[in-house]
C-alpha positions in Angstrom: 8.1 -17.0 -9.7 7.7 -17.6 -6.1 7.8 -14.6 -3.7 10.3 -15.0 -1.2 10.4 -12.4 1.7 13.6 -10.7 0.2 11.9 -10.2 -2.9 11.9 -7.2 -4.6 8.1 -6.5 -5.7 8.2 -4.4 -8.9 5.0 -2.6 -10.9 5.2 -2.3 -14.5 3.1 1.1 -15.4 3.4 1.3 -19.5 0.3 2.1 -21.7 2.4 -0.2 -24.3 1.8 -4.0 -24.1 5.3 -4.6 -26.0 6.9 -2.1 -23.7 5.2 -4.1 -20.7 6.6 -7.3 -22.1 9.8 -6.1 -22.8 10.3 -5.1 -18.9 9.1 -8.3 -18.2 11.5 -10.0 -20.1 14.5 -7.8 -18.8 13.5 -9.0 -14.9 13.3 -12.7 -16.2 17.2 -13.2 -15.4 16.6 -11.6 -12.0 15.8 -14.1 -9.6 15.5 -11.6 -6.3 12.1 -9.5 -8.2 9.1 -10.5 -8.5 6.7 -8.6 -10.7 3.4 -8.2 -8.6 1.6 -6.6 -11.2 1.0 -4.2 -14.5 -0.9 -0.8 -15.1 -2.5 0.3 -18.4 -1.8 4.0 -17.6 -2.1 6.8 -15.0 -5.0 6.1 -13.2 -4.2 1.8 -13.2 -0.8 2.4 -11.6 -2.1 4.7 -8.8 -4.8 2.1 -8.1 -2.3 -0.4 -8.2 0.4 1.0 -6.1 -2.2 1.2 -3.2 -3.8 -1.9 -3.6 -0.2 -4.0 -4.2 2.5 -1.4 -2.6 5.3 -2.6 -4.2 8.8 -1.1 -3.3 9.8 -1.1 -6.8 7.5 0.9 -9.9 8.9 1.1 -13.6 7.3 3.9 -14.6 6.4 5.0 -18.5 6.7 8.9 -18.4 4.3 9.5 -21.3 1.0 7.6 -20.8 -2.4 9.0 -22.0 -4.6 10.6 -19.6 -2.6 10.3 -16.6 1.1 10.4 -17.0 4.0 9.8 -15.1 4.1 12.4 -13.1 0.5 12.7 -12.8 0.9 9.6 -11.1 3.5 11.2 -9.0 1.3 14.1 -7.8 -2.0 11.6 -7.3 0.0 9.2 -5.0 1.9 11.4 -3.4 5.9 11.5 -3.7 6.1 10.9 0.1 4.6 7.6 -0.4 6.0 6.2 -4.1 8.5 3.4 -4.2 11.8 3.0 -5.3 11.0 4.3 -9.1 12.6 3.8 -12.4 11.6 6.0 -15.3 11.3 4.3 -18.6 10.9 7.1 -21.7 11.1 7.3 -25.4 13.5 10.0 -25.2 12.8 13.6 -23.7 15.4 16.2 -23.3 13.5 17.8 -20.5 12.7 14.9 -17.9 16.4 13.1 -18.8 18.0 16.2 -17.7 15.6 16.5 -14.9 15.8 12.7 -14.1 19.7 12.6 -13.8 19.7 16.2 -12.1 17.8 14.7 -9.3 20.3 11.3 -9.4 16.9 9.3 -10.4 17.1 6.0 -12.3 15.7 6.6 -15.7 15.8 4.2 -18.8 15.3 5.8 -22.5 13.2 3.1 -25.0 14.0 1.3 -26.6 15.3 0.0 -23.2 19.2 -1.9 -23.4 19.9 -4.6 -21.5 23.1 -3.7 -20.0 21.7 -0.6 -18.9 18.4 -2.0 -17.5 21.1 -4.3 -15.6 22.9 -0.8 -14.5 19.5 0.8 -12.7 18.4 -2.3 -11.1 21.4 -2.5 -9.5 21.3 0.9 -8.5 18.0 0.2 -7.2 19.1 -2.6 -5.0 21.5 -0.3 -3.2 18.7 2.1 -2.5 16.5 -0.5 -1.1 19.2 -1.9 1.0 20.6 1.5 2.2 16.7 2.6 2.9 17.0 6.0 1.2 13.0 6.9 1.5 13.6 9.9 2.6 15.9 11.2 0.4 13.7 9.5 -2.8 10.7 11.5 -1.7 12.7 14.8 -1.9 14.1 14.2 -5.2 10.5 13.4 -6.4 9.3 16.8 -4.9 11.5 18.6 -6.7 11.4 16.8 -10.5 7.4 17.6 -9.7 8.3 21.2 -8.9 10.9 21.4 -11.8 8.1 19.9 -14.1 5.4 22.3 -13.3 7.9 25.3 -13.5 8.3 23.8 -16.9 4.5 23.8 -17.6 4.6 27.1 -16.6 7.1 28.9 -18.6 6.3 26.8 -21.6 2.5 28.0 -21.5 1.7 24.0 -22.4 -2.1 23.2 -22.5 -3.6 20.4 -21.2 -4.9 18.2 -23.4 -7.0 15.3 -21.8 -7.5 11.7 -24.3 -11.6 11.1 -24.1 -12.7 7.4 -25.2 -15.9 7.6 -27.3 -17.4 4.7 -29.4 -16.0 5.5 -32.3 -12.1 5.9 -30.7 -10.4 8.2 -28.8 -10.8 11.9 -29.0 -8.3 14.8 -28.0 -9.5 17.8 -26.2 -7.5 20.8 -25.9 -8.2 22.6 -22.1 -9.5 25.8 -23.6 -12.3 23.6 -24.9 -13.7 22.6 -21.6 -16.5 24.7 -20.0 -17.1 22.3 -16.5 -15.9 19.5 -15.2 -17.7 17.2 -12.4 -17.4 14.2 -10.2 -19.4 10.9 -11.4 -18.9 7.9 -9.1 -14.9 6.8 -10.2 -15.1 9.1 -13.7 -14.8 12.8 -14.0 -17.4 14.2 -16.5 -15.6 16.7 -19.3 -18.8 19.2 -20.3 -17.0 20.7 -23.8 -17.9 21.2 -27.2 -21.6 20.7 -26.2 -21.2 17.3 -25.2 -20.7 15.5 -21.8 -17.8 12.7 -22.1 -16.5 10.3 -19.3 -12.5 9.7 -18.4 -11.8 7.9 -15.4 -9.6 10.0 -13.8 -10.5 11.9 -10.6 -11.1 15.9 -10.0 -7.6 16.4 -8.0 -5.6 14.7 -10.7 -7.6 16.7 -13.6 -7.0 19.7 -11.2 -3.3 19.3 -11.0 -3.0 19.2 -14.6 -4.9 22.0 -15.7 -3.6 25.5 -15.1 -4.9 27.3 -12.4 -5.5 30.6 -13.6 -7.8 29.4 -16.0 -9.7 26.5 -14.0 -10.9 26.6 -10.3 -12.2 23.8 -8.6 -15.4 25.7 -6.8 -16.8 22.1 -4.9 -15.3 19.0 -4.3 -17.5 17.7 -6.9 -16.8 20.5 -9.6 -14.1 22.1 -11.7 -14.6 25.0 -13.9 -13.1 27.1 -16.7 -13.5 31.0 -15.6 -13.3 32.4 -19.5 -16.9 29.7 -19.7 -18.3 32.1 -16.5 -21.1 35.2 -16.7 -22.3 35.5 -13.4 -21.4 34.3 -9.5 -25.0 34.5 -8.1 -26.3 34.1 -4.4 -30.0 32.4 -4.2 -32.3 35.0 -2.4 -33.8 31.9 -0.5 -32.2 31.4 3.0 -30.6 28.6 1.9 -27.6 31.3 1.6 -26.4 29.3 -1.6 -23.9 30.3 -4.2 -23.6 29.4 -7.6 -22.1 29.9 -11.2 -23.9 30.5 -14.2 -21.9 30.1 -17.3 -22.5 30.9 -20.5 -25.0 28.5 -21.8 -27.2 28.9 -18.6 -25.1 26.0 -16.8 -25.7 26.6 -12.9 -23.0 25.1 -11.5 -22.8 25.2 -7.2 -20.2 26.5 -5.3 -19.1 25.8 -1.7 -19.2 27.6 1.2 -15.3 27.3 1.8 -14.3 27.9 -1.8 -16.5 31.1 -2.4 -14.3 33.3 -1.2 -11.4 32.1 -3.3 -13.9 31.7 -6.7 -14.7 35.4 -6.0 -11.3 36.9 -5.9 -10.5 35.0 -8.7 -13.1 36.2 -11.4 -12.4 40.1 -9.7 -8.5 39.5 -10.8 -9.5 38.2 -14.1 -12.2 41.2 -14.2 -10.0 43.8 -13.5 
């Protein structure tokens, strides 16, 4: 389809080819959108949304890794599109969704009511309600991670290995650490790659269990036996957890690491 300058530029964000396809198909009838491009999961759509910036993201609550509103908090609400939700259904973000008068669709997805958000979505775009989209996002992310919360959910974090994928439940990790554009998951004596970066990992994970103690470093406090200072004048501090791990922790974030193990301490 040729883009013409009133084109609506829409990003598909489903981990399910089919799904993908099927949203595709939907927009064929739709002459004024163009779809600029597609995202695997989390980590895909934020890429893509900076790379592309369309003003239009259908956007699969439940991907691996990096979900939906994952992708929210990594991109920033301030700065996301006009945004449909797609969803196999979920009692907690529909109610959340049509509390915060945010387009959702619930798979498998019906054409009439596809029809019914895009055209919602037209009026937004036209009437130029940024503003008031970004509000509505910070509060579904504040409604979510009140949910989180009360709900006492765990992480779990989807780790591809050679022989699949393998699931790993947050009180498994001991550290977590920076490599290049992956995030290095040190649990269950082994060192696995996700490409996912530390603030998104850091979001997710609860922070009365995990602290991130250097840009480059995020750690489980149950996994810690000692905050040490080096006796050199180098003035450094690090961690030492359990299995003799040595893991450095900035001059900024010492203070915060501190008062954290006291409270757990105490």
């Amino acid at each position: 389809m040729v883009e013409r300058a009133s084109s609506i530029r829409a990003l598909i964000a489903d981990d399910e080819p089919l799904a993908r396809r099927g949203i595709r198909q939907l927009l064929s009838p739709h002459d004024d959108v163009v779809v600029v491009g597609e995202a695997r999961n989390g980590a895909e759509t934020v890429r893509a949304l900076r790379a592309l910036r369309p003003n239009l993201l259908f956007l699969d609550v439940q991907m691996p890794t990096l979900d939906g509103f994952g992708v929210l908090r990594e991109h920033g609400a301030e700065h996301m599109p006009a945004v449909i939700f797609v969803t196999a259904y979920d009692d907690f973000a529909v109610r959340a969704f049509e509390a915060n008068a945010l387009d959702y669709l619930v798979k498998p997805v019906e054409e009439a009511r596809f029809a019914q958000a895009l055209d919602r979505t037209r009026e937004r775009l036209r009437s130029v309600e940024a503003v008031a989209l970004s509000k509505k996002l910070a509060v579904l992310l504040a409604m979510e991670a009140q949910r989180r919360q009360q709900s006492g959910a765990s992480a779990r974090l989807l780790v591809p290995t050679s022989a699949g994928e393998l699931i790993l439940d947050a009180d498994e990790i001991d550290w977590i650490e920076a490599d290049d554009y992956y995030a290095a998951i040190h649990a269950r004596g082994r060192r696995h790659l996700i490409r996912e970066s530390l603030a998104s990992l850091e979001q997710r994970l609860e922070s009365s269990r995990f602290v991130r103690v250097h840009r480059s470093a995020i750690v489980n406090v149950d996994r810690v036996r000692e905050l040490r200072s080096t006796s050199d004048t180098s003035g450094e501090t690090v961690l030492v957890l359990r299995d003799g791990t040595r893991v450095p922790v900035s001059r900024r974030r010492r203070e915060h690491v501190a008062a954290l193990l006291r409270r757990i301490g105490s």
